[in-house]
C-alpha positions in Angstrom: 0.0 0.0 0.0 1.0 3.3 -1.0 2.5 5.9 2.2 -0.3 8.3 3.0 -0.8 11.6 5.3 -3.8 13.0 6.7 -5.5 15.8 4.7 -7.8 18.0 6.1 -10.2 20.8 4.0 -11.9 22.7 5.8 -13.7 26.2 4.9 -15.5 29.1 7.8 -18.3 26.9 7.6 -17.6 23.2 7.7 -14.8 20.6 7.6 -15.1 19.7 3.8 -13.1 16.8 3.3 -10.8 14.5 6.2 -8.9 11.6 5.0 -5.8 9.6 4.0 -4.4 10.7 0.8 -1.0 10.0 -1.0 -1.2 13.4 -2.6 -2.6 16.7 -2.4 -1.8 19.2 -5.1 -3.2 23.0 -4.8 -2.1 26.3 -6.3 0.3 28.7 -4.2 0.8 32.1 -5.0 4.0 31.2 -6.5 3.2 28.0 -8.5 1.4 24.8 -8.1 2.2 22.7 -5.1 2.4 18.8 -5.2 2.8 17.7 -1.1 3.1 14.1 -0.3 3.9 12.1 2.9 7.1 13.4 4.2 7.0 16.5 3.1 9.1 19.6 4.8 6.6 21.3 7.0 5.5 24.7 4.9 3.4 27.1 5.4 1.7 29.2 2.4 -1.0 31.3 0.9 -3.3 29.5 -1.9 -4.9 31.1 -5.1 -8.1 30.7 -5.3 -8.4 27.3 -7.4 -8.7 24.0 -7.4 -7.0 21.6 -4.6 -6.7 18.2 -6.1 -6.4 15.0 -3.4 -5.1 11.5 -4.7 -6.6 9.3 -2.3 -4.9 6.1 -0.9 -7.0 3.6 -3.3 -5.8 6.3 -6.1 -9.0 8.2 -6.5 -9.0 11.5 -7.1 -11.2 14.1 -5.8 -11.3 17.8 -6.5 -12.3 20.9 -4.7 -12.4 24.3 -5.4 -10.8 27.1 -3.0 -11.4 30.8 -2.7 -8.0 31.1 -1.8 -6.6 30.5 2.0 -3.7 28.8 3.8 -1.9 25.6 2.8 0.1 24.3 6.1 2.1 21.2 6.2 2.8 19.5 9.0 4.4 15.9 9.5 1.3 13.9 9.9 -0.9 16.4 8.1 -1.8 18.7 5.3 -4.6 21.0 6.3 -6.1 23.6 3.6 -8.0 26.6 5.7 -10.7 28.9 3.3 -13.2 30.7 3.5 -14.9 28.9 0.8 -14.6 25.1 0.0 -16.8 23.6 -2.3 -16.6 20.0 -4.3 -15.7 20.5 -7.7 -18.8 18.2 -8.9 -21.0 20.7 -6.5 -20.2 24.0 -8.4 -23.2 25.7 -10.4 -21.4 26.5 -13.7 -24.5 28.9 -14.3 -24.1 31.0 -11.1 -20.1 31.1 -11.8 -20.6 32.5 -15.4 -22.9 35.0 -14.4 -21.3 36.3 -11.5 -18.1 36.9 -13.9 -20.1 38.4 -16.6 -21.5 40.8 -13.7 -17.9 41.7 -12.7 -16.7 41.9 -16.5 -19.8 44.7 -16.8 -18.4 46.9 -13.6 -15.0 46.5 -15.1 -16.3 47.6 -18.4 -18.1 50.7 -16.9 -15.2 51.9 -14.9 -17.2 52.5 -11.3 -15.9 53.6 -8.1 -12.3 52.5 -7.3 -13.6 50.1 -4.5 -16.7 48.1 -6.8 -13.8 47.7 -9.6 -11.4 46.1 -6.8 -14.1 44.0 -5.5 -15.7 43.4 -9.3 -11.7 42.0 -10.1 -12.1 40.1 -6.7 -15.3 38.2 -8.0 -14.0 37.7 -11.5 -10.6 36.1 -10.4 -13.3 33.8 -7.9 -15.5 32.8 -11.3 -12.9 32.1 -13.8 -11.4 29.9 -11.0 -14.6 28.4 -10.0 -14.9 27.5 -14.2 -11.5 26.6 -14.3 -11.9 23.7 -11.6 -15.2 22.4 -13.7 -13.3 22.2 -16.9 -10.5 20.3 -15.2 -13.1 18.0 -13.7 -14.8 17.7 -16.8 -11.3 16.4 -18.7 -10.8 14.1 -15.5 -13.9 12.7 -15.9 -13.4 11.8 -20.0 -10.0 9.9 -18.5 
């Protein structure tokens, strides 16, 4: 059996995901992350994106992020958000409207703050679609 480490994912609301995994692989702010058993213990900021986990049995299982804290430890890799969602619970509809909402106040040049927050939301959207898509071409595999 393949060496494993605890991962846990858990967002302001809930714990998301707890389990054994031989892999988790998320997005830092300097580059994608791969973190398996044995790692150096780290401590970093995520993008918002998609955290993939390789279970034990080889399954993998995708979330999306809206960004957070990726902290290594020896016997653990915990993921702390604000938002957490499954990748196969993500409403492609809401995502692509919220971004074409954002693309509008960026378009229209508002108020310094709504075009900060508009660029917030559409970073949050084309991440959200981003993780779908790679779902989507996991799922064809």
């Amino acid at each position: 059996m393949a060496s494993t480490i605890r991962c846990d994912i858990v967002s302001a609301e809930e714990e998301i995901f707890r389990g054994d995994v031989q892999m988790v692989v998320a997005t830092g702010e300097l580059g994608e992350l791969g973190i398996a058993p044995k790692h150096a213990p780290l401590i970093t900021r995520l993008k918002p994106g998609q955290v993939r986990v390789i279970l034990a049995n080889g399954e993998e299982q995708f979330f999306y992020v809206s960004g957070g804290i990726l902290e290594v430890q020896p016997q653990v890799v915990t993921v702390l958000t604000d938002t957490a969602i499954r990748a196969a619970d993500l409403d492609e509809a809401r995502a692509k409207e919220a971004k074409a909402e954002a693309e509008r106040i960026l378009a229209n040049r508002g108020e310094a703050m709504e075009i900060a927050e508009a660029q917030a939301r559409l970073a949050e959207a084309l991440a959200q679609l981003q993780a779908l898509e790679r779902l989507r071409k996991n799922l064809k595999h």
